[in-house]
mmJSON file of the N, C-alpha and C atoms, coordinates in Angstrom:
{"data_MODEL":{"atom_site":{
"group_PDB":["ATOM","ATOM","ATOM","ATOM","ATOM","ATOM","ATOM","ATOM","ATOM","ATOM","ATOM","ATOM","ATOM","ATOM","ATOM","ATOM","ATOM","ATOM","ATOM","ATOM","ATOM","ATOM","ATOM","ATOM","ATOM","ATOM","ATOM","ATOM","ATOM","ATOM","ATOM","ATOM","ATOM","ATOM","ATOM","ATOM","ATOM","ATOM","ATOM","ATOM","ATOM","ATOM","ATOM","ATOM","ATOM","ATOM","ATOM","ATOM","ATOM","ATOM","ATOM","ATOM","ATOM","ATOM","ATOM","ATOM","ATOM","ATOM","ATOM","ATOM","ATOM","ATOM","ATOM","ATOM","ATOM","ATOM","ATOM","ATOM","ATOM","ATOM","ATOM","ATOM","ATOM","ATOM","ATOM","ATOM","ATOM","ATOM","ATOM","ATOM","ATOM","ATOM","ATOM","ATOM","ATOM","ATOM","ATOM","ATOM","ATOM","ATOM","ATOM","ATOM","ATOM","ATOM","ATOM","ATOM","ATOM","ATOM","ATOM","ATOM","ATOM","ATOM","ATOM","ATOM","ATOM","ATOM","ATOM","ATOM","ATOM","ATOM","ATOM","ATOM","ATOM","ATOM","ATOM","ATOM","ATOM","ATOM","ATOM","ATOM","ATOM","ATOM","ATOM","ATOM","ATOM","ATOM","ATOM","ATOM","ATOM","ATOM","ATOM","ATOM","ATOM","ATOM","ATOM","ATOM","ATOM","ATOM","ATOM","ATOM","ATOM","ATOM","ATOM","ATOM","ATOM","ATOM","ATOM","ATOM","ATOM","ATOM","ATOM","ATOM","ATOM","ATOM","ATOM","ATOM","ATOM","ATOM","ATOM","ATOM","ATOM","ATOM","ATOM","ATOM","ATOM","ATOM","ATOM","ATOM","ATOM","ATOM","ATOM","ATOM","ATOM","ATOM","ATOM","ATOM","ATOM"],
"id":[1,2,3,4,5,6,7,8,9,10,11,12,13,14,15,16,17,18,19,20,21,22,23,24,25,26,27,28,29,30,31,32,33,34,35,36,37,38,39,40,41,42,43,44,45,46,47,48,49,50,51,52,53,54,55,56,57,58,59,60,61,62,63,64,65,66,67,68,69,70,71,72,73,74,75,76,77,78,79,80,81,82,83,84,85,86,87,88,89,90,91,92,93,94,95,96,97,98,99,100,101,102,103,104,105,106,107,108,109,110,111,112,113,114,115,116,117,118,119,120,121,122,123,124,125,126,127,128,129,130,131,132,133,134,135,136,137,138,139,140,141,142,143,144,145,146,147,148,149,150,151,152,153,154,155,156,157,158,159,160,161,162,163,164,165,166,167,168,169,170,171,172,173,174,175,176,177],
"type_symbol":["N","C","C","N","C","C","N","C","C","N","C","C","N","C","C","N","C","C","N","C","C","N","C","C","N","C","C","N","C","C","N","C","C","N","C","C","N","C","C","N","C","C","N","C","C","N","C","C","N","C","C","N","C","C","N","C","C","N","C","C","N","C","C","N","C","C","N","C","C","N","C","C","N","C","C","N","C","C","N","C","C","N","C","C","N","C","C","N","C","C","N","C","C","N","C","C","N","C","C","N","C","C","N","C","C","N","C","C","N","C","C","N","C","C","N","C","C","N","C","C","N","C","C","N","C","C","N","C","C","N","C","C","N","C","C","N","C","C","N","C","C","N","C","C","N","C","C","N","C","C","N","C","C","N","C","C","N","C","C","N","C","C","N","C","C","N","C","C","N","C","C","N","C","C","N","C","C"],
"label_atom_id":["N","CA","C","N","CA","C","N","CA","C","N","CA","C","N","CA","C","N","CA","C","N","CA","C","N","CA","C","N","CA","C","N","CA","C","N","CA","C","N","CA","C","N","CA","C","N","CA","C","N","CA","C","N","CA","C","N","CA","C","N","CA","C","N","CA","C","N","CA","C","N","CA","C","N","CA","C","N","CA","C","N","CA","C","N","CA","C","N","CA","C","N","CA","C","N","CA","C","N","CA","C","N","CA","C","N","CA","C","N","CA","C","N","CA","C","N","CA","C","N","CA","C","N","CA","C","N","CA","C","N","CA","C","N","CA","C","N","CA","C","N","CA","C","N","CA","C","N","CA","C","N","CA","C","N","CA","C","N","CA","C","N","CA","C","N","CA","C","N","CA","C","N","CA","C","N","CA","C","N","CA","C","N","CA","C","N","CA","C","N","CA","C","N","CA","C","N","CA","C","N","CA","C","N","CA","C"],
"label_alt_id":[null,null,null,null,null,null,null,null,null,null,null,null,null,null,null,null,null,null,null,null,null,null,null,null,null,null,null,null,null,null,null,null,null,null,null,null,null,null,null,null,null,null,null,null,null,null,null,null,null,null,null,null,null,null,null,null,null,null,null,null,null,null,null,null,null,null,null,null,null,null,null,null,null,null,null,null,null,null,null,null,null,null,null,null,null,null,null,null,null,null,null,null,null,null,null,null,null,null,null,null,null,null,null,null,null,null,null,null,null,null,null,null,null,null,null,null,null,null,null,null,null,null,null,null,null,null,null,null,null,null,null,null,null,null,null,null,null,null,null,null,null,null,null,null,null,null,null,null,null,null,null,null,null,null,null,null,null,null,null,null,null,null,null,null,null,null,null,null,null,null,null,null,null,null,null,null,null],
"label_comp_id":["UNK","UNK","UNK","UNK","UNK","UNK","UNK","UNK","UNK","UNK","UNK","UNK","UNK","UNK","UNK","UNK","UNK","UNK","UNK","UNK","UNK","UNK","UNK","UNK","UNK","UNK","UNK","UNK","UNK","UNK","UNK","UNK","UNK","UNK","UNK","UNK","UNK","UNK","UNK","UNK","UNK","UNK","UNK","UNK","UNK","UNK","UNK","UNK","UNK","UNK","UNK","UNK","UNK","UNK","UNK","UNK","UNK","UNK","UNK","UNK","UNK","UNK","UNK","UNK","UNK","UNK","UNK","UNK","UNK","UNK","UNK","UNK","UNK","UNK","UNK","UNK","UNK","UNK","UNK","UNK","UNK","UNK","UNK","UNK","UNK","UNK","UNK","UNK","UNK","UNK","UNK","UNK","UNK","UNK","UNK","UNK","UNK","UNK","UNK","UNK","UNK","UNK","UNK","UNK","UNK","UNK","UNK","UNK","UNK","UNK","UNK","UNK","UNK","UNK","UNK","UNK","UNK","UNK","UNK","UNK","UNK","UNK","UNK","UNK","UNK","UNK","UNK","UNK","UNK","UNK","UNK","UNK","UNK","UNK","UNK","UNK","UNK","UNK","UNK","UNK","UNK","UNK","UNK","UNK","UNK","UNK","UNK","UNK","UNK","UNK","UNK","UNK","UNK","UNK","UNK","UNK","UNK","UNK","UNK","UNK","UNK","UNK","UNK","UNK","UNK","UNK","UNK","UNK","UNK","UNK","UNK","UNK","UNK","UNK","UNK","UNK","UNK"],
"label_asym_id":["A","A","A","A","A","A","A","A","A","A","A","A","A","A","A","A","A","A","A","A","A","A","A","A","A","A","A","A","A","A","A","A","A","A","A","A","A","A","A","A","A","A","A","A","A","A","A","A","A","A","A","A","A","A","A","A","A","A","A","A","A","A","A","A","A","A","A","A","A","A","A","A","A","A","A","A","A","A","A","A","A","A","A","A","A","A","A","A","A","A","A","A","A","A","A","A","A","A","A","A","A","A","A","A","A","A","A","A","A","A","A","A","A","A","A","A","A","A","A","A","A","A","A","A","A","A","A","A","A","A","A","A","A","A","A","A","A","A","A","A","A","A","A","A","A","A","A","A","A","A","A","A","A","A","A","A","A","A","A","A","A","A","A","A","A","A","A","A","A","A","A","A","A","A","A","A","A"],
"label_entity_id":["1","1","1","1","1","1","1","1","1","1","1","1","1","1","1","1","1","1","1","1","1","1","1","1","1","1","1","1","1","1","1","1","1","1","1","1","1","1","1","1","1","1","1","1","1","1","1","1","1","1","1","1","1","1","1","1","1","1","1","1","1","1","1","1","1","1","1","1","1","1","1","1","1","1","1","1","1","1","1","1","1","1","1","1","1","1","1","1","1","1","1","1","1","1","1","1","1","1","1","1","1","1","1","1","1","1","1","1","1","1","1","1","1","1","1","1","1","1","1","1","1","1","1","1","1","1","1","1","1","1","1","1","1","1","1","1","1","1","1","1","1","1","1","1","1","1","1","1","1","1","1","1","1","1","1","1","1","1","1","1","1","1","1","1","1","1","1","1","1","1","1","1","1","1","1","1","1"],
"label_seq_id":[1,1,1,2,2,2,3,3,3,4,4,4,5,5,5,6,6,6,7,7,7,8,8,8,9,9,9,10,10,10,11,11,11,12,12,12,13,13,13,14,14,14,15,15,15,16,16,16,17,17,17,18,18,18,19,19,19,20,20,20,21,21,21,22,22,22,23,23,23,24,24,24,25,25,25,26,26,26,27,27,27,28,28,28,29,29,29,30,30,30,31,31,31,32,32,32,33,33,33,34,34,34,35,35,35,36,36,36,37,37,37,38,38,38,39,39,39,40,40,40,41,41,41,42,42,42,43,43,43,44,44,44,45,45,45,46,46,46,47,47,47,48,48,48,49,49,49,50,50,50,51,51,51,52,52,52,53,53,53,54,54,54,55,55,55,56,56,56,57,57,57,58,58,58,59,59,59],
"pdbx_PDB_ins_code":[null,null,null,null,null,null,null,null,null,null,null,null,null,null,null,null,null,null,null,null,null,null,null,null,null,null,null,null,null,null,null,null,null,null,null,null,null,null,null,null,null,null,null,null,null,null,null,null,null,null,null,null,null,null,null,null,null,null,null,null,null,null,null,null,null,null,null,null,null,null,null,null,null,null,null,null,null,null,null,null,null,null,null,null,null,null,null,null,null,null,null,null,null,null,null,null,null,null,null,null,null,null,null,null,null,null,null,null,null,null,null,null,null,null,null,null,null,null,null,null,null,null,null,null,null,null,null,null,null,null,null,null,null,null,null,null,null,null,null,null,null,null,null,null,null,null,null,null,null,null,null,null,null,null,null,null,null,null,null,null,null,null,null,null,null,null,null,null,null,null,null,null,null,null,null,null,null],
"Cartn_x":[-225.199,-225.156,-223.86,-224.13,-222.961,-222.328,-220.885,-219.717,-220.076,-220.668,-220.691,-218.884,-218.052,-216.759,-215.663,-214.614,-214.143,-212.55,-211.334,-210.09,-209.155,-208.749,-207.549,-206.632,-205.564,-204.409,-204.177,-204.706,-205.155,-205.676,-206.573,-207.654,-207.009,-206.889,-206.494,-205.402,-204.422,-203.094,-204.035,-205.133,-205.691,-206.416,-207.085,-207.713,-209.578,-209.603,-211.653,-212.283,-212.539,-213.768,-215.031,-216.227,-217.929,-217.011,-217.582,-217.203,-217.903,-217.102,-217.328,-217.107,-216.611,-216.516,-214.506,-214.501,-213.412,-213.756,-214.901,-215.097,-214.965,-213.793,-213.514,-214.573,-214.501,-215.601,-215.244,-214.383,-213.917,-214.697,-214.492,-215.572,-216.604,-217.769,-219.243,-219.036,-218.42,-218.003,-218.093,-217.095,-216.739,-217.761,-218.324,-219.79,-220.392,-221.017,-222.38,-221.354,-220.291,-220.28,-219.972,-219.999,-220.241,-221.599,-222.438,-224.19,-224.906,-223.737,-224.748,-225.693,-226.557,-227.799,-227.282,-228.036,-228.107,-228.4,-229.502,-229.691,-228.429,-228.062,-226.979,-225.552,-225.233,-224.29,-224.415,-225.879,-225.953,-226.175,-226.455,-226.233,-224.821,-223.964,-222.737,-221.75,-222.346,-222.335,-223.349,-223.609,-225.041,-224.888,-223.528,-223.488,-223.278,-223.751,-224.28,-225.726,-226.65,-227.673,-227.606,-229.344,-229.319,-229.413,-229.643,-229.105,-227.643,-226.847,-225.606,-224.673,-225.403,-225.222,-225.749,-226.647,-227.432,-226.64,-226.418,-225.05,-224.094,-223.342,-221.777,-222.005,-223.126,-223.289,-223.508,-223.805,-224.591,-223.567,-222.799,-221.079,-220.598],
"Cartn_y":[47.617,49.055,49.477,50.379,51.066,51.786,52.016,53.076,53.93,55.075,56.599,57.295,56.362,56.821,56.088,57.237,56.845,57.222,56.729,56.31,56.453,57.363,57.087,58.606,57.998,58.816,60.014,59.753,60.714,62.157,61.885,63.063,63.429,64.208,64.959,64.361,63.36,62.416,61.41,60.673,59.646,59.633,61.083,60.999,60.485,60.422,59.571,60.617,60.779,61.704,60.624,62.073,61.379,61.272,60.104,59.617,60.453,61.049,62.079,63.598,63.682,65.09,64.818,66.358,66.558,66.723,66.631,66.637,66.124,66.195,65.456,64.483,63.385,62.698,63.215,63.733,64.056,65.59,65.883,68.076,67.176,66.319,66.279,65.862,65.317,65.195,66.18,66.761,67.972,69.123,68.906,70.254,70.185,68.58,67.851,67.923,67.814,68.105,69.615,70.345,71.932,72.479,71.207,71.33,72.155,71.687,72.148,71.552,71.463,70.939,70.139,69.284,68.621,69.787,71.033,71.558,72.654,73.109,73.828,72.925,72.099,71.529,71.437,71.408,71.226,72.699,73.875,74.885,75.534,74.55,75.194,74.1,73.083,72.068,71.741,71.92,72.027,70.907,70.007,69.032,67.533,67.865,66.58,66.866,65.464,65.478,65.184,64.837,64.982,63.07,62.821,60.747,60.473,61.285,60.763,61.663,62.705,63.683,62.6,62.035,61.173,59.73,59.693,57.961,58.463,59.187,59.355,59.654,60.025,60.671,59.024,57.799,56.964,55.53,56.231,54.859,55.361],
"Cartn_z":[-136.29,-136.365,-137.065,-138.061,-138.884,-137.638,-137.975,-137.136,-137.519,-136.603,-137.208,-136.685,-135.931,-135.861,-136.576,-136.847,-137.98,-137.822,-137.371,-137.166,-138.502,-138.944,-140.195,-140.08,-139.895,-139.522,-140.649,-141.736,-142.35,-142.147,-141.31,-140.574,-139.12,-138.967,-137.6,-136.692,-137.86,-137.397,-136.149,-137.092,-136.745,-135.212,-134.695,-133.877,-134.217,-133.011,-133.796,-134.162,-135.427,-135.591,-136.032,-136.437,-136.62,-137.917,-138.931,-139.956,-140.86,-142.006,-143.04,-142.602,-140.945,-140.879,-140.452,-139.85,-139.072,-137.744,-137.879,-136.085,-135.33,-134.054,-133.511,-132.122,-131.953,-130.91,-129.116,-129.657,-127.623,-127.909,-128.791,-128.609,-128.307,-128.949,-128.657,-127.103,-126.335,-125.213,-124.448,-124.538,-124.005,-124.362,-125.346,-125.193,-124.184,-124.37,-123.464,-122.098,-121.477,-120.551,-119.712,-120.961,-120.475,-120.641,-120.617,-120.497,-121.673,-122.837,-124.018,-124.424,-124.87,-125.19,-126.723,-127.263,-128.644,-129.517,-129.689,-130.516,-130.243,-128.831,-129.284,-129.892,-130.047,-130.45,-131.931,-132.259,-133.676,-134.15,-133.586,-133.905,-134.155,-133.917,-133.694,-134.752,-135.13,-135.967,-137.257,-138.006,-138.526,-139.804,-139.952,-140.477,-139.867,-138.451,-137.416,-137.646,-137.378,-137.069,-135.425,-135.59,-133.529,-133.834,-134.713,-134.882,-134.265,-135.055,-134.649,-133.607,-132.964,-131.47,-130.763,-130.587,-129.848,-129.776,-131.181,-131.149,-130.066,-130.543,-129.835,-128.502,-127.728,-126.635,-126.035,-126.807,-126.188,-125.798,-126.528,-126.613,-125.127],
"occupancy":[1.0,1.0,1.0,1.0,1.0,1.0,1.0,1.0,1.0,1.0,1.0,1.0,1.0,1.0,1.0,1.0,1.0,1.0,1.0,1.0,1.0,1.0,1.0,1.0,1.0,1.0,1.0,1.0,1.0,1.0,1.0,1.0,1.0,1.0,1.0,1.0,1.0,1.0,1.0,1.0,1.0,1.0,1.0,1.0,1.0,1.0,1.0,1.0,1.0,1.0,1.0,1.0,1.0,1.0,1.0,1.0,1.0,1.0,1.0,1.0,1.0,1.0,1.0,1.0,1.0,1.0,1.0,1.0,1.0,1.0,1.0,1.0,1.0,1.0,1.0,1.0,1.0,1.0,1.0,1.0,1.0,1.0,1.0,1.0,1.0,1.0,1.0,1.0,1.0,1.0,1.0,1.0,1.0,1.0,1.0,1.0,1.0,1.0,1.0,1.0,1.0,1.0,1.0,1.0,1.0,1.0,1.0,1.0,1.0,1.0,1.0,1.0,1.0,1.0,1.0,1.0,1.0,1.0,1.0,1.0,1.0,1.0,1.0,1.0,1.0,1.0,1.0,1.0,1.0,1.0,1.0,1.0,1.0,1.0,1.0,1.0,1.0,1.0,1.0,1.0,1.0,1.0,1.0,1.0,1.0,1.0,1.0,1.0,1.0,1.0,1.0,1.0,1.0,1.0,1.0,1.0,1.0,1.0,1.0,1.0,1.0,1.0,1.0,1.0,1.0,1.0,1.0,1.0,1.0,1.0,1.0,1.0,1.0,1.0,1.0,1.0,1.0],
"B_iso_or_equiv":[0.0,0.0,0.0,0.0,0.0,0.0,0.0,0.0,0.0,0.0,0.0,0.0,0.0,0.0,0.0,0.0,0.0,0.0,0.0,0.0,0.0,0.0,0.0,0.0,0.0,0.0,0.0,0.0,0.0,0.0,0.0,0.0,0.0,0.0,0.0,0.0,0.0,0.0,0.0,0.0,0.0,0.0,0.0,0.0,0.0,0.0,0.0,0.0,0.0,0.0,0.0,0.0,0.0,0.0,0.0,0.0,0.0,0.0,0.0,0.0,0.0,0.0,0.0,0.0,0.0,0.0,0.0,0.0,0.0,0.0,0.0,0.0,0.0,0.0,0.0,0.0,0.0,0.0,0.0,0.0,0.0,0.0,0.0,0.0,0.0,0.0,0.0,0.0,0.0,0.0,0.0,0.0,0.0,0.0,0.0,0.0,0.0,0.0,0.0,0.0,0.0,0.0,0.0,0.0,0.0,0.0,0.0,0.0,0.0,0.0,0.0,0.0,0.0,0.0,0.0,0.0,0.0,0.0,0.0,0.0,0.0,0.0,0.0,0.0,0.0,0.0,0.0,0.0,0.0,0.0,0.0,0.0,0.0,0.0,0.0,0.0,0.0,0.0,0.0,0.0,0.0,0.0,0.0,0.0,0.0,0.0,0.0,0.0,0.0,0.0,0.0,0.0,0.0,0.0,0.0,0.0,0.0,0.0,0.0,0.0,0.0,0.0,0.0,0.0,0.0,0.0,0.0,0.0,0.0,0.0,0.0,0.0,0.0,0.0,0.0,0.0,0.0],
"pdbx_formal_charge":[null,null,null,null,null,null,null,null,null,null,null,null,null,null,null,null,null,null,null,null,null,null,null,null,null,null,null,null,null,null,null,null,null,null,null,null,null,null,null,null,null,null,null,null,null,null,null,null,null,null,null,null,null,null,null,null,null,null,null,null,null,null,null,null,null,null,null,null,null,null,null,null,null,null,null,null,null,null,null,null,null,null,null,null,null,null,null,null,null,null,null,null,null,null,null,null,null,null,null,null,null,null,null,null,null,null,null,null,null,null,null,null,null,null,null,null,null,null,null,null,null,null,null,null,null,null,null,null,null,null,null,null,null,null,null,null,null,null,null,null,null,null,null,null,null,null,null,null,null,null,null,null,null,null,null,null,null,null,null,null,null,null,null,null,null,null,null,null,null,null,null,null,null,null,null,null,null],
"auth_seq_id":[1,1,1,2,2,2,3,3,3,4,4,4,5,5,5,6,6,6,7,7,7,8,8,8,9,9,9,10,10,10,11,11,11,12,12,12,13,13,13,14,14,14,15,15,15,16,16,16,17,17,17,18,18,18,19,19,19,20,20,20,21,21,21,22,22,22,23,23,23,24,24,24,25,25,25,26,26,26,27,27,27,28,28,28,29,29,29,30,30,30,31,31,31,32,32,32,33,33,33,34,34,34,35,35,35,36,36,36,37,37,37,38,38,38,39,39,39,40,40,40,41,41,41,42,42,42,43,43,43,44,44,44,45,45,45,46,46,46,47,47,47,48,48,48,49,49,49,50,50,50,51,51,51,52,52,52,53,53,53,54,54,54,55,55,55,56,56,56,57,57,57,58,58,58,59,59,59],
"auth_comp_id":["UNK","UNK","UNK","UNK","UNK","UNK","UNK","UNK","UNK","UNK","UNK","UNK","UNK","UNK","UNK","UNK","UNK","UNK","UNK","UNK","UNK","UNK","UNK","UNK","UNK","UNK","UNK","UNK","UNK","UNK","UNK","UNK","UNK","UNK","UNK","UNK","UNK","UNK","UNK","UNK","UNK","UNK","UNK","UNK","UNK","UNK","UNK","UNK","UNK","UNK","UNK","UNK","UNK","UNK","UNK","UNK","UNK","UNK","UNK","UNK","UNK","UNK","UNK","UNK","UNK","UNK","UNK","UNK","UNK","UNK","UNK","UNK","UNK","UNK","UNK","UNK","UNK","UNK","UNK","UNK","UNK","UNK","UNK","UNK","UNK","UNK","UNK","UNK","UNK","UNK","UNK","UNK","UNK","UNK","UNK","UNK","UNK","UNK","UNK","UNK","UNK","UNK","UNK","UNK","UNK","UNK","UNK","UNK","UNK","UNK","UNK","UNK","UNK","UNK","UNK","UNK","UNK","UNK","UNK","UNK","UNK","UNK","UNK","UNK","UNK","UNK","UNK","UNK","UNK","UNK","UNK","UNK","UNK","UNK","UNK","UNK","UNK","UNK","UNK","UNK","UNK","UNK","UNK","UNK","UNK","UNK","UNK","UNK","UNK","UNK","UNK","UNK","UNK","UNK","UNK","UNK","UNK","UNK","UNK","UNK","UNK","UNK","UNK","UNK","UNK","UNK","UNK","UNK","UNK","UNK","UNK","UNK","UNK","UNK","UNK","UNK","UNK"],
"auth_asym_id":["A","A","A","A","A","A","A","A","A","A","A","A","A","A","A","A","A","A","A","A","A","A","A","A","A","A","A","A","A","A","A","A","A","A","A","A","A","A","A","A","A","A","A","A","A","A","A","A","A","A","A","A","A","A","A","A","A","A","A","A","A","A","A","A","A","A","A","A","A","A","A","A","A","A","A","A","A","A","A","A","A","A","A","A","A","A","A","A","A","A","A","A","A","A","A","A","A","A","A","A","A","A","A","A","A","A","A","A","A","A","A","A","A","A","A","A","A","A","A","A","A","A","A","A","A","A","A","A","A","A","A","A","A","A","A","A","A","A","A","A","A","A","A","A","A","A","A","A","A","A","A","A","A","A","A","A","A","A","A","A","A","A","A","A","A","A","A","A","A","A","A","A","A","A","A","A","A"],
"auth_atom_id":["N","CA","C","N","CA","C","N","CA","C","N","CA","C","N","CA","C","N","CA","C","N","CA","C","N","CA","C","N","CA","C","N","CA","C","N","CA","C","N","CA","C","N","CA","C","N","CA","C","N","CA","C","N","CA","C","N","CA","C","N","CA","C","N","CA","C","N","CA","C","N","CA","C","N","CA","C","N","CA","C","N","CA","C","N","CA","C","N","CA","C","N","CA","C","N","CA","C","N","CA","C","N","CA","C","N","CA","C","N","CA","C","N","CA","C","N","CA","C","N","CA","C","N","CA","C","N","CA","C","N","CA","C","N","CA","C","N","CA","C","N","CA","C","N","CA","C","N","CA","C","N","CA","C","N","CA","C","N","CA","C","N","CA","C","N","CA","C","N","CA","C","N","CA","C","N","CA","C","N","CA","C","N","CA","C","N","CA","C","N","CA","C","N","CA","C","N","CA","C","N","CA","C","N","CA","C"],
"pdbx_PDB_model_num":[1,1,1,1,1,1,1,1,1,1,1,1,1,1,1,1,1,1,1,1,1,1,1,1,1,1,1,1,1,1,1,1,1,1,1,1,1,1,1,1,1,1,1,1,1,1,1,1,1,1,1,1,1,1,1,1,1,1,1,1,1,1,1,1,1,1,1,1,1,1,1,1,1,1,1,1,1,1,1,1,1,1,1,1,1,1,1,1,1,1,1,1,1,1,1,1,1,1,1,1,1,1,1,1,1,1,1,1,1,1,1,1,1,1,1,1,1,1,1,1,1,1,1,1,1,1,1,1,1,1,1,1,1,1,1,1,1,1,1,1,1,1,1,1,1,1,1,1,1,1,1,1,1,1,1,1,1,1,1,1,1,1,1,1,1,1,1,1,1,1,1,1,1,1,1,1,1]
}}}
């Protein structure tokens, strides 16, 4: 399985984001545990799919 997370101090002084965004992997966290749903997360995100909402939720 490809890394959809992606580590380079570059981006947000090297916190994990989904690879190709700035989005950080602790927000999809922290949505899903303020009981947002996948489509609201991707409503509020709309350059995640529910593939890789569904990866990061699954690590």
């Amino acid at each position: 399985m490809v890394s959809i997370i992606e580590i380079d101090p570059e981006i947000l002084g090297g916190t994990p984001v989904i690879k190709g965004t700035r989005i950080p992997v602790r927000l999809i966290y922290e949505l899903a545990g303020l009981k947002y749903t996948v489509d609201q997360i991707l409503e509020f995100y709309p350059d995640l799919t529910r593939e890789i909402v569904m990866q990061v939720l699954e690590i």
